[in-house]
DRENFI-68723 format. One line per 8 residues: number of its first residue (from 0); their letters; for each residue y, x, z of N, C-alpha, C, CB. Coordinates in steps of 0.2 Angstrom, whole numbers, plus 5000, padded with zeros to 4 digits. Atoms other than C-alpha are relative to their C-alpha. Last residue first. Glycine has a CB too. Layout:
<recs>
NUM> A> Y X Z Y X Z Y X Z Y X Z  ...
</recs>
This chain:
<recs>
286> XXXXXXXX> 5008 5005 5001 5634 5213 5483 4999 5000 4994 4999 4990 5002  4998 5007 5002 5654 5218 5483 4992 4997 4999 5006 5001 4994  5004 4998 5007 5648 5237 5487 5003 4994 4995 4991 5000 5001  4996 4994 5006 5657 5237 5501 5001 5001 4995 5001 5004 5001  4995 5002 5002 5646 5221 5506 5007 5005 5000 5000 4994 5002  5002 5008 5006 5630 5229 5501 5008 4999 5000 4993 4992 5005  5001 4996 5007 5634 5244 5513 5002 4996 4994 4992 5001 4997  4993 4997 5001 5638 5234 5528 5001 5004 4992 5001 5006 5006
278> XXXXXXXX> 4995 5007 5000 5624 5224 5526 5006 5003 4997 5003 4997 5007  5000 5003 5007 5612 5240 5523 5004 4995 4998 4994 4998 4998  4998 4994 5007 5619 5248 5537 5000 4998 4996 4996 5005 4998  4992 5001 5003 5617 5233 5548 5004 5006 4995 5005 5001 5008  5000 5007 5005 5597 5232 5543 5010 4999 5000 4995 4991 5005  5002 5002 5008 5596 5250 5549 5002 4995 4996 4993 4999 4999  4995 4995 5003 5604 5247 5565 4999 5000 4995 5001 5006 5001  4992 5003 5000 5595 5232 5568 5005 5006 4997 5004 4998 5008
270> XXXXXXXX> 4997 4996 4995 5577 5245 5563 5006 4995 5001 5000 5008 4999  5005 5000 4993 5563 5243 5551 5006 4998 5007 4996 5010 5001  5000 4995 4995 5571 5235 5536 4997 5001 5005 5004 5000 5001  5003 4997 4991 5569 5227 5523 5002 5004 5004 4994 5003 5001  5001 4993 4997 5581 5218 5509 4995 4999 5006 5007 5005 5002  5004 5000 4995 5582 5204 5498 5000 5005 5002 4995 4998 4999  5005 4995 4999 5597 5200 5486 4993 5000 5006 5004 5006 5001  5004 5002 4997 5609 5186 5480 4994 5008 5000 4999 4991 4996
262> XXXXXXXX> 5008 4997 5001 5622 5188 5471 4997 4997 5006 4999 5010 5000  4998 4995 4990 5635 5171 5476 4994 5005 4997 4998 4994 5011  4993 4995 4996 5643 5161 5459 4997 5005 5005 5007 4996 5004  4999 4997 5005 5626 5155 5448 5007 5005 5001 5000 4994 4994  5001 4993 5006 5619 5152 5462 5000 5005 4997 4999 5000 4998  5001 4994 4994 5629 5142 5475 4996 5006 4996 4996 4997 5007  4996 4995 4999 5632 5132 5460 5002 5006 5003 5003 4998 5001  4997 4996 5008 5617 5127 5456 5004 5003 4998 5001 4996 4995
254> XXXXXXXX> 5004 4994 4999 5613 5122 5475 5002 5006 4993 4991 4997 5001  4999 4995 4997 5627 5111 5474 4998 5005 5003 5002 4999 5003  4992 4996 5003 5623 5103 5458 5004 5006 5006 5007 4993 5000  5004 4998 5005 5603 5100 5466 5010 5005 4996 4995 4991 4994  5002 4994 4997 5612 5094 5482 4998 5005 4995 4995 4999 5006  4996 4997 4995 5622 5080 5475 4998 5007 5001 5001 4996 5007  4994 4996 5006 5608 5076 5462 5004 5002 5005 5007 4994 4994  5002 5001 5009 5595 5070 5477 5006 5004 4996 5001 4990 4996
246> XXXXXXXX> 4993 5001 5001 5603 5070 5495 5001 5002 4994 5005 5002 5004  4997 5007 5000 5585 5066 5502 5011 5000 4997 4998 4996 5009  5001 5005 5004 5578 5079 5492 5003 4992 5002 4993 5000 5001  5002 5000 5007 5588 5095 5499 4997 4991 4997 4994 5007 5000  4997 5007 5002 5590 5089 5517 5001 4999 4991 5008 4998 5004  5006 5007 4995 5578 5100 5526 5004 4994 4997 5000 4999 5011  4996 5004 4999 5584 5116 5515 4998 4994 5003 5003 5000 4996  4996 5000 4992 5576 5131 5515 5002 4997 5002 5003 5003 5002
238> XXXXXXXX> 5007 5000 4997 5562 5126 5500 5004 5001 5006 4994 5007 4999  5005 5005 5000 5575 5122 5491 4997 5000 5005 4996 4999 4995  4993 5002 4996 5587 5140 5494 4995 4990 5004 5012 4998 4991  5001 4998 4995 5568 5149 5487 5006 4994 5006 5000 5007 4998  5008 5004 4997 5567 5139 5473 5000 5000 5007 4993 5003 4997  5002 5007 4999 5585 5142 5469 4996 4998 5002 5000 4998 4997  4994 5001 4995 5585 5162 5473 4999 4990 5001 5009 5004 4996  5004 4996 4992 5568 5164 5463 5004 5000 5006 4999 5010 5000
230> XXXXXXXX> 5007 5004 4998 5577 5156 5447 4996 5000 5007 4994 5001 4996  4997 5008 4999 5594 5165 5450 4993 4996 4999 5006 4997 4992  4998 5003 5006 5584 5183 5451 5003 4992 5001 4995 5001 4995  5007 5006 5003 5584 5192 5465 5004 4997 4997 4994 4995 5004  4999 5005 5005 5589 5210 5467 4999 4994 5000 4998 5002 4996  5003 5005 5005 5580 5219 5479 5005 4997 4995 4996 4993 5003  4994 5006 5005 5585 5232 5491 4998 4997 4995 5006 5003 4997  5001 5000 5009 5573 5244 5503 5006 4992 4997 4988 4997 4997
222> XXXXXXXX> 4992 5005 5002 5571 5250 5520 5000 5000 4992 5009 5006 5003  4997 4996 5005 5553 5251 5523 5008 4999 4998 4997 4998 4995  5002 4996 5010 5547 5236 5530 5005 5005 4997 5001 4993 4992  5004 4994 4997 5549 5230 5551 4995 5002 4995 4995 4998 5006  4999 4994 4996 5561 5214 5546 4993 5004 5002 5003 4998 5007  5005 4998 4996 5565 5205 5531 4999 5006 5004 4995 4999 4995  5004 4992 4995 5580 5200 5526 4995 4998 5000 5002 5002 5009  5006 5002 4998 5586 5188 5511 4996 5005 5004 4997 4998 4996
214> XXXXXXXX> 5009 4998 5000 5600 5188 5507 4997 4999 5004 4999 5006 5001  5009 5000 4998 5614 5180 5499 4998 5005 5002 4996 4997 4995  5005 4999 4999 5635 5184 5497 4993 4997 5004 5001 5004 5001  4997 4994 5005 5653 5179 5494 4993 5004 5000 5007 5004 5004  5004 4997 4999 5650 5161 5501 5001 5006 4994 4993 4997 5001  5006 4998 5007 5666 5153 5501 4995 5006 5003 5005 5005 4992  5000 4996 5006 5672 5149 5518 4994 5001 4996 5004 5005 5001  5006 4997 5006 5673 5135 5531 5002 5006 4998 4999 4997 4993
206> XXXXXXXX> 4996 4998 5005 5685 5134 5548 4994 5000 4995 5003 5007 5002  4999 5005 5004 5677 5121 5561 5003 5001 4992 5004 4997 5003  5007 5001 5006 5669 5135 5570 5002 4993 4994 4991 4995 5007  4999 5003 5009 5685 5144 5572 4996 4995 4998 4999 5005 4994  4994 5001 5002 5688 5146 5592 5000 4996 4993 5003 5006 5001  4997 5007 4997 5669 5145 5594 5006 4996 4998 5001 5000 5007  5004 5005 5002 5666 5160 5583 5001 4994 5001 4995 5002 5000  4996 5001 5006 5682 5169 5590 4995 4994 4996 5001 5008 4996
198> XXXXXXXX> 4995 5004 5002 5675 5167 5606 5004 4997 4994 5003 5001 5004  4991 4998 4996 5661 5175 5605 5003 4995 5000 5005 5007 4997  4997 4998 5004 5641 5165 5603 5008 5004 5004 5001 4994 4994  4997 5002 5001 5633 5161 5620 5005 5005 4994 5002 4997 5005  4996 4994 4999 5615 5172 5620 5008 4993 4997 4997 5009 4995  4993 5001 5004 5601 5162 5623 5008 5002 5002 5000 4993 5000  4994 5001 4998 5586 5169 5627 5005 5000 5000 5000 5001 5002  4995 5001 5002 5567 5169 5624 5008 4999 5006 4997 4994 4997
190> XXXXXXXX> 4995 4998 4996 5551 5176 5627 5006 4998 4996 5001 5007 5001  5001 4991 4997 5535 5171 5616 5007 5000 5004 5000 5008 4993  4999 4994 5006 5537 5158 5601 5004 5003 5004 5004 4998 4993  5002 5000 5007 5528 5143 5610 5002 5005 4994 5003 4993 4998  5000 5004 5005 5537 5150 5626 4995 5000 4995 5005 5001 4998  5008 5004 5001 5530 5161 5639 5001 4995 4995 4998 4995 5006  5009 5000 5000 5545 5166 5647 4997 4997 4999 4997 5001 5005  5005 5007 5000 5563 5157 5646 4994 5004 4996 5004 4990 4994
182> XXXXXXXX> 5006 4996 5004 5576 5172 5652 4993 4994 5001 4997 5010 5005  5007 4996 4998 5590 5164 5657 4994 5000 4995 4996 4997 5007  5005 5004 4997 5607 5161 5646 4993 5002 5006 4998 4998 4995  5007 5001 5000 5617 5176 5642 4997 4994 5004 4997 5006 5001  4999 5004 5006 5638 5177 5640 4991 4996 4999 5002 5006 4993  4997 5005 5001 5640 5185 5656 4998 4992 4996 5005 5003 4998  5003 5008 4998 5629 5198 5653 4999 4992 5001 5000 5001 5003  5000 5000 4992 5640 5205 5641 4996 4996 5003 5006 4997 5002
174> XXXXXXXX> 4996 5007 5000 5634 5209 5622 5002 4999 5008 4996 4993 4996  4993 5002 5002 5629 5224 5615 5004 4995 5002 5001 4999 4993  4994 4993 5000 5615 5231 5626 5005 4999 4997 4998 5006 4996  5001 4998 4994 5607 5215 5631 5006 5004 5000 4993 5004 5000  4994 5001 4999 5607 5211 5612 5004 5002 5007 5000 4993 4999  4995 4996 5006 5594 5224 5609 5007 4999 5001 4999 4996 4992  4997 4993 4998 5586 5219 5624 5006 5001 4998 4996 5005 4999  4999 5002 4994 5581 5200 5619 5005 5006 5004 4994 4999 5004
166> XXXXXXXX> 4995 5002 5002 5577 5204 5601 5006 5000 5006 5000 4995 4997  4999 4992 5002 5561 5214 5605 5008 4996 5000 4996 5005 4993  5001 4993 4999 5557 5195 5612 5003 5006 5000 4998 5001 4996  5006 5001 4996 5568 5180 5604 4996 5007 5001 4996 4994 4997  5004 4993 5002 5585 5178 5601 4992 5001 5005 5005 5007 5004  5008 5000 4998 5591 5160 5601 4999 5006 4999 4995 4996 4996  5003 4995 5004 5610 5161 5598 4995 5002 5005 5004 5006 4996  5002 4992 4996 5619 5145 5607 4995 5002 4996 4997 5000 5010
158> XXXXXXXX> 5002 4999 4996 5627 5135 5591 4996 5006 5005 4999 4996 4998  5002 4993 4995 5638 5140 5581 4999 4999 5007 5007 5006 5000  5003 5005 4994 5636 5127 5566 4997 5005 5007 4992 4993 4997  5004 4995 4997 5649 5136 5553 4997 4991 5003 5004 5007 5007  4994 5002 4993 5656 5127 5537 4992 5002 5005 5005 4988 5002  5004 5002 4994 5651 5135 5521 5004 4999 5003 4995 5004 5004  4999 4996 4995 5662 5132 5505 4993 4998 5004 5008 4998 5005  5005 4994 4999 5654 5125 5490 5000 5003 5005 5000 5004 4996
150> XXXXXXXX> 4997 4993 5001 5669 5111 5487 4996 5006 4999 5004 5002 5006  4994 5001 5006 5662 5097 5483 5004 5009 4999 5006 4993 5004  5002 5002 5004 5644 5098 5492 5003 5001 4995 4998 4996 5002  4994 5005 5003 5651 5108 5505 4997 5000 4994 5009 5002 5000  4997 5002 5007 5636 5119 5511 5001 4995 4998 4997 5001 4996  4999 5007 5006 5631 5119 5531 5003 5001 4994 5005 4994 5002  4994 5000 5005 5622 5135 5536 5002 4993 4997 4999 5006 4992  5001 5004 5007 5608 5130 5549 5008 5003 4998 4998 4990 5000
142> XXXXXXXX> 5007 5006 4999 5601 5140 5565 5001 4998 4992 5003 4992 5007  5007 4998 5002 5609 5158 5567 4997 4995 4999 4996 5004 5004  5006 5003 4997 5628 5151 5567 4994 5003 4996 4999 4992 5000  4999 5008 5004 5645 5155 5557 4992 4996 5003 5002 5000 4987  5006 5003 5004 5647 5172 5568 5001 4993 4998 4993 5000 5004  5001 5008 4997 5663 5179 5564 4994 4997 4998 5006 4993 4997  5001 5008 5007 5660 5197 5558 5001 4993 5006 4989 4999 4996  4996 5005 5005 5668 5211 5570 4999 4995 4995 5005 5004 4997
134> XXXXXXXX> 4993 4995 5005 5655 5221 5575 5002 5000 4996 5000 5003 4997  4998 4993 4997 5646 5210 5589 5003 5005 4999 4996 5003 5002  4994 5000 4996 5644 5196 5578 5001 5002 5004 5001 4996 5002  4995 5002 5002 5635 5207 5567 5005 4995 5002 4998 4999 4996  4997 4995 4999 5622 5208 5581 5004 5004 4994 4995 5003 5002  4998 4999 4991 5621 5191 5583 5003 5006 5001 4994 5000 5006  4994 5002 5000 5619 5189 5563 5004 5002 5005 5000 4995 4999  4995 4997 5003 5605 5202 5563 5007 4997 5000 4997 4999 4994
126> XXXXXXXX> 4999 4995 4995 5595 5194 5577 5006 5005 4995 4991 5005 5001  4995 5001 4994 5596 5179 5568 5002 5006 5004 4997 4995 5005  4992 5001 5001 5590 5184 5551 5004 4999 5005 5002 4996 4996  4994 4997 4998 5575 5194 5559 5009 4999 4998 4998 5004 4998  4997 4994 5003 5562 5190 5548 5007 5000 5004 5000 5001 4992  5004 4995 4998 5553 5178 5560 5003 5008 4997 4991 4998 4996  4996 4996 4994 5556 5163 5555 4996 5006 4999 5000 4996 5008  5007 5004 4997 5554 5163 5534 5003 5002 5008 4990 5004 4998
118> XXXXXXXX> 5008 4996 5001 5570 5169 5526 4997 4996 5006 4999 5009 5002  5005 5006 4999 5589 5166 5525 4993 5002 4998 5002 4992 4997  5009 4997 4999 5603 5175 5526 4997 4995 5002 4999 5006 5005  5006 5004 5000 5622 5170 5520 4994 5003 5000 5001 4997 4995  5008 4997 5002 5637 5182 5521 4995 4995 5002 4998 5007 5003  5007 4999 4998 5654 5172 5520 4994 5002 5000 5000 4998 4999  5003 5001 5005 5673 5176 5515 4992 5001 5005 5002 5007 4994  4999 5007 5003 5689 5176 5524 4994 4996 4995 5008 5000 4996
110> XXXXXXXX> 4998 5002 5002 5688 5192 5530 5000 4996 4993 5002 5003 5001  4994 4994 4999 5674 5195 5537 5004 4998 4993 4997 5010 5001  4996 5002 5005 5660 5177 5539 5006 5008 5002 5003 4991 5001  4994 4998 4997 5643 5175 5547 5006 5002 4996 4998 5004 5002  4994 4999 5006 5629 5166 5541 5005 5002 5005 5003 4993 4995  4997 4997 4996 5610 5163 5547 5008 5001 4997 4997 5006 5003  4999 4991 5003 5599 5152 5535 5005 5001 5008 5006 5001 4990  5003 4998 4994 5590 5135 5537 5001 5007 5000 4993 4999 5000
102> XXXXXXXX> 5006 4995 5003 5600 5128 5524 4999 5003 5006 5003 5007 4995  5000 4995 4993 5609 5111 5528 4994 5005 4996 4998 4994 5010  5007 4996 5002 5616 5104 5510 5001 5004 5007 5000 5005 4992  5001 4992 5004 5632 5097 5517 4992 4998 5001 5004 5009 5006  4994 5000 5002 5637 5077 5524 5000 5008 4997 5005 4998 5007  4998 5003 5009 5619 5070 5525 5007 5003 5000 5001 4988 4999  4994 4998 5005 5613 5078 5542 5001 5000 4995 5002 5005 5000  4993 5006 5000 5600 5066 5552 5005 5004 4997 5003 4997 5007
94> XXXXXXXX> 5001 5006 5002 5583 5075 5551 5005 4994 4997 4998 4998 5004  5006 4999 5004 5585 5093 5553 4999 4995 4996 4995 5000 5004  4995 4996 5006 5602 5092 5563 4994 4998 4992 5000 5012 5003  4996 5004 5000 5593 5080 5575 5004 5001 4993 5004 5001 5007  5002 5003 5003 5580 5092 5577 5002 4995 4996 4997 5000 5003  5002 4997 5007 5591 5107 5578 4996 4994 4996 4994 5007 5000  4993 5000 5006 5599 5095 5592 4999 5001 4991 5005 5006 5002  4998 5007 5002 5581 5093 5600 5008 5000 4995 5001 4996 5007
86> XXXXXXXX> 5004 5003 5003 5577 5111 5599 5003 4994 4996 4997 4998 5005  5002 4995 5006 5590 5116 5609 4998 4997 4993 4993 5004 5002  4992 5003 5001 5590 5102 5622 5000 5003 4991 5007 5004 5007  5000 5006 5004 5571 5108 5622 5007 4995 5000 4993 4997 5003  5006 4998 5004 5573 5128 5624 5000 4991 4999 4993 5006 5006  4993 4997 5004 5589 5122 5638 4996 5000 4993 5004 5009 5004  4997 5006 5001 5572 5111 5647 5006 5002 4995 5002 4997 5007  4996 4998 5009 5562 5127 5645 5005 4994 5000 4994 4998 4991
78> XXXXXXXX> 4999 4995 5001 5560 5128 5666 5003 5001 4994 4997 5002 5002  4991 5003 5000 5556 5108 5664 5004 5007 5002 5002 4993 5009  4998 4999 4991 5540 5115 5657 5006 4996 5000 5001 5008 5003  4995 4994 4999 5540 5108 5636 4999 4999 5008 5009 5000 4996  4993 5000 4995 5533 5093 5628 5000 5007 5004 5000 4993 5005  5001 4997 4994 5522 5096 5613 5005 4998 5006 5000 5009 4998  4997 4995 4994 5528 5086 5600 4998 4999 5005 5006 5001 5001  5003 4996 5002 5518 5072 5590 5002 5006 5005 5001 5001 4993
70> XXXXXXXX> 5004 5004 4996 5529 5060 5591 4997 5004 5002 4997 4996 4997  5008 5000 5001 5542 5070 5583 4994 4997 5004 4998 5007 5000  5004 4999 4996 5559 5061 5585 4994 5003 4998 5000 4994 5003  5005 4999 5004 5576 5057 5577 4995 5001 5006 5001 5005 4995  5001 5002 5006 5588 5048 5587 4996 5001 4993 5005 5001 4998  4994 4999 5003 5582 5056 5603 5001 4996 4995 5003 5006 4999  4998 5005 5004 5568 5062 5613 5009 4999 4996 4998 4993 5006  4992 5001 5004 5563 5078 5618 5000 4993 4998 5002 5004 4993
62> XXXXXXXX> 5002 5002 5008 5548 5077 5630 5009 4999 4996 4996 4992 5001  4994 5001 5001 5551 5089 5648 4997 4997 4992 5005 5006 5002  5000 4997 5008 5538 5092 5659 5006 4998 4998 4993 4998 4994  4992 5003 5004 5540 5091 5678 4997 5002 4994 5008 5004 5003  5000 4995 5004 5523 5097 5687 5005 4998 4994 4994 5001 4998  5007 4997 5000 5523 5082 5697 4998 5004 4994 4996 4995 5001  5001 4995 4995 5542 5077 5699 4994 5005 5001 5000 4997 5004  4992 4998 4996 5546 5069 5684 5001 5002 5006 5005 4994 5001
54> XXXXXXXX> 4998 4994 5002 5530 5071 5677 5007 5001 5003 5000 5001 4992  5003 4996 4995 5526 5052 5687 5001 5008 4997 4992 4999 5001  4997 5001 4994 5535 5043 5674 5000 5005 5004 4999 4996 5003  5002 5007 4998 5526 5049 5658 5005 5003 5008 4989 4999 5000  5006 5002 5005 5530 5063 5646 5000 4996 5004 4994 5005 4999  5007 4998 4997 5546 5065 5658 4996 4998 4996 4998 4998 5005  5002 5005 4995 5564 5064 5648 4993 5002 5002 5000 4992 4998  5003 4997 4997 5577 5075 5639 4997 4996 5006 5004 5005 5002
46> XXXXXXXX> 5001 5002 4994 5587 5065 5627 4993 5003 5003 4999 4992 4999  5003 5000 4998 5598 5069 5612 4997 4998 5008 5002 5004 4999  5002 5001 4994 5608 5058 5604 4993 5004 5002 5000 4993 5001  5006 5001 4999 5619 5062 5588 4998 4998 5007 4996 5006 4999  5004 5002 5007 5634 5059 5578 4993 4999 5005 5000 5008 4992  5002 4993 5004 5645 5059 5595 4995 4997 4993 4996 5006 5008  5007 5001 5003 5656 5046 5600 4999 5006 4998 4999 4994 4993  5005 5005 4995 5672 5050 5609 4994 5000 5000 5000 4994 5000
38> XXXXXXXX> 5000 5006 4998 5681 5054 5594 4999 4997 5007 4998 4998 4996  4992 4999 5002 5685 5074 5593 5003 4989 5002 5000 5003 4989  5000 5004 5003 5666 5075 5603 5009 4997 4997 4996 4996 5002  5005 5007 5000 5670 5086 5617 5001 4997 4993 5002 4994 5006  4997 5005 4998 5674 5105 5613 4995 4995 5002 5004 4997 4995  5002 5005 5003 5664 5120 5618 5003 4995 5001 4996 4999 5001  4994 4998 5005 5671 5135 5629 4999 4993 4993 4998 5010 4996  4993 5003 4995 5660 5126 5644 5005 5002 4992 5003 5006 5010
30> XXXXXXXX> 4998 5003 5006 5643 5127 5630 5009 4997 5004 4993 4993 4998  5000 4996 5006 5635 5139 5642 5002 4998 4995 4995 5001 4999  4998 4991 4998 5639 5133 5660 4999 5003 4992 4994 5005 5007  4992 5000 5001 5638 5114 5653 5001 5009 5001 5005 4995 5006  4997 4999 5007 5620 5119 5648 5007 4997 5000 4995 4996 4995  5000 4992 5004 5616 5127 5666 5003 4996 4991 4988 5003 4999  4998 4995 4997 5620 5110 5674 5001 5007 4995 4995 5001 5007  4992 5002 5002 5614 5098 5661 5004 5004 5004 5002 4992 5001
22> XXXXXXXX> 5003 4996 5008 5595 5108 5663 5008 4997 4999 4991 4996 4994  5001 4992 4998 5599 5106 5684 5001 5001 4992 4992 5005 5004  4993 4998 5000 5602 5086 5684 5001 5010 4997 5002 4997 5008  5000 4995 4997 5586 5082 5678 5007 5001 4997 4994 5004 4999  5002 5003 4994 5585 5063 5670 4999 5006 5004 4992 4995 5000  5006 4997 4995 5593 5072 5656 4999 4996 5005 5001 5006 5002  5001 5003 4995 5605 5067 5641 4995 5002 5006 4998 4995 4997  5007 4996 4995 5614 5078 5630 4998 4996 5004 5001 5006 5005
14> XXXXXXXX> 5001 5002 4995 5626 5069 5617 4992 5002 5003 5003 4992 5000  5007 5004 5001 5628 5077 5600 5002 4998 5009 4992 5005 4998  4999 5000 4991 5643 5081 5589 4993 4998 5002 5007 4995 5003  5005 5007 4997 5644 5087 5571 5000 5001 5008 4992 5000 4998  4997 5007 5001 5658 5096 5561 4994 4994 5004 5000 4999 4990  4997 4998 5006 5656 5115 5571 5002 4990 4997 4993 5005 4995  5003 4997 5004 5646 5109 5586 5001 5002 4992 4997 4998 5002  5000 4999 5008 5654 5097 5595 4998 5005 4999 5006 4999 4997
6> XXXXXXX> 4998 4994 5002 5650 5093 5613 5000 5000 4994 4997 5007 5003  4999 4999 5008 5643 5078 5625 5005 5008 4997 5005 4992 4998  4996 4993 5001 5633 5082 5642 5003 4996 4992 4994 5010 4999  5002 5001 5008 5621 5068 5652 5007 5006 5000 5001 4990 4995  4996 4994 4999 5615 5067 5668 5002 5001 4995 4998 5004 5002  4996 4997 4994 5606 5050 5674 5006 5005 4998 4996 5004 5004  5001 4993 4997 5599 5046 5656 5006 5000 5006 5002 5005 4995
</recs>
């Protein structure tokens, strides 16, 4: 790769590569508050290259490659090229993280104690955390929650925050331009744009803490509060997790624990505000 980017990302690192100089351009400008790799080496390798030679100028696409890979994948304009770096890391994350139970949840953290959300895409747990890291919570990342196998703490991975669509504005309004990526039209999942976490979240991402609460949003229902039960919470944490089976017993104990210590609830809501209400609620309430 001609152009390349390394950076850490809470306890993992990755190296960016691109045969297009412009997508490593814009993604240092967004990941500048961002260390380098503590060693040098980074855990992962991303790589941003042309479906075939000739794409590299003629109607440029862009294929993710890297240490893990989908064959299979769509490759992307060279306009999404940030939208497939992205990607590629999550995919990296996806495939290759053995050191925590990675949950496909959002999490953010106030004093000294973690809220955990997770749900199908689409319900809104990112848009929620972003706009909880706007009112005083440290975001701990909208992509994946890592869970300490030994300990139980989360540790953040506060990567740039994907808002997509109706979500796009929302943030618009609470957060400084400054901070925002461009606007990547037409995506596979519609309007998108990446909004660089605050500083405080960067400054700490290496901090953990106990998870002091689960849920489980869902967005544009009734405002309403669930309960759920320890069976229906574990099945459900499984099903969110991409490294659940290959880290056998380990993860099974440290899913079991995360249970039987954090409530765990499901709510709806129509409206961010709405949904920060009921957060805030909840954890005054102690969940």
């Amino acid at each position: 790769m001609m152009y390349s980017l390394s950076l850490a990302i809470g306890p993992a690192s990755f190296r960016i590569g691109s045969v297009w100089k412009e997508p490593i351009l814009e993604l240092q400008r967004l990941y500048a508050a961002y260390p380098a790799p503590r060693d040098g080496i980074a855990d992962f390798t991303v790589r941003l290259e042309p479906e075939k030679p000739w794409r590299k100028w003629l109607r440029p696409s862009v294929r993710i490659g890297g240490d893990y890979m989908l064959p299979d994948a769509a490759p992307l304009p060279l306009e999404q090229a940030i939208l497939a770096a992205e990607m590629g890391m999550n995919l990296q994350m996806a495939l290759g993280w053995r050191r925590h139970v990675l949950l496909h949840a959002s999490c953010v953290e106030r004093g000294g104690r973690a809220l955990v959300m997770t749900g199908a895409s689409g319900s809104g747990k990112s848009t929620l955390a972003a706009m909880l890291g706007e009112r005083g919570w440290r975001l701990m990342g909208d992509e994946f929650a890592l869970l300490d196998l030994e300990s139980g703490e989360i540790f953040a991975f506060p990567r740039l925050i994907s808002l997509k669509n109706g979500a796009i504005k929302v943030l618009e309004g609470e957060a400084g331009t400054d901070r925002f990526g461009p606007l990547l039209a037409g995506t596979p999942k519609g309007d998108i744009r990446h909004l660089v976490p605050r500083q405080d979240a960067i400054g700490r991402m290496t901090e953990g803490a106990p998870p002091a609460t689960l849920l489980f949003p869902r967005f544009g229902h009734a405002a309403a509060v669930r309960p759920m039960t320890r069976s229906e919470t574990f099945v459900r944490l499984t099903q969110a997790s991409t490294n659940y089976v290959a880290l056998g017993e380990a993860a099974f104990v440290a899913l079991s624990r995360f249970v039987d210590s954090v409530p765990a609830h499901a709510i709806d809501y129509e409206s961010g505000k709405q949904a920060v209400e009921l957060v805030e609620r909840l954890w005054a309430e102690g969940a």
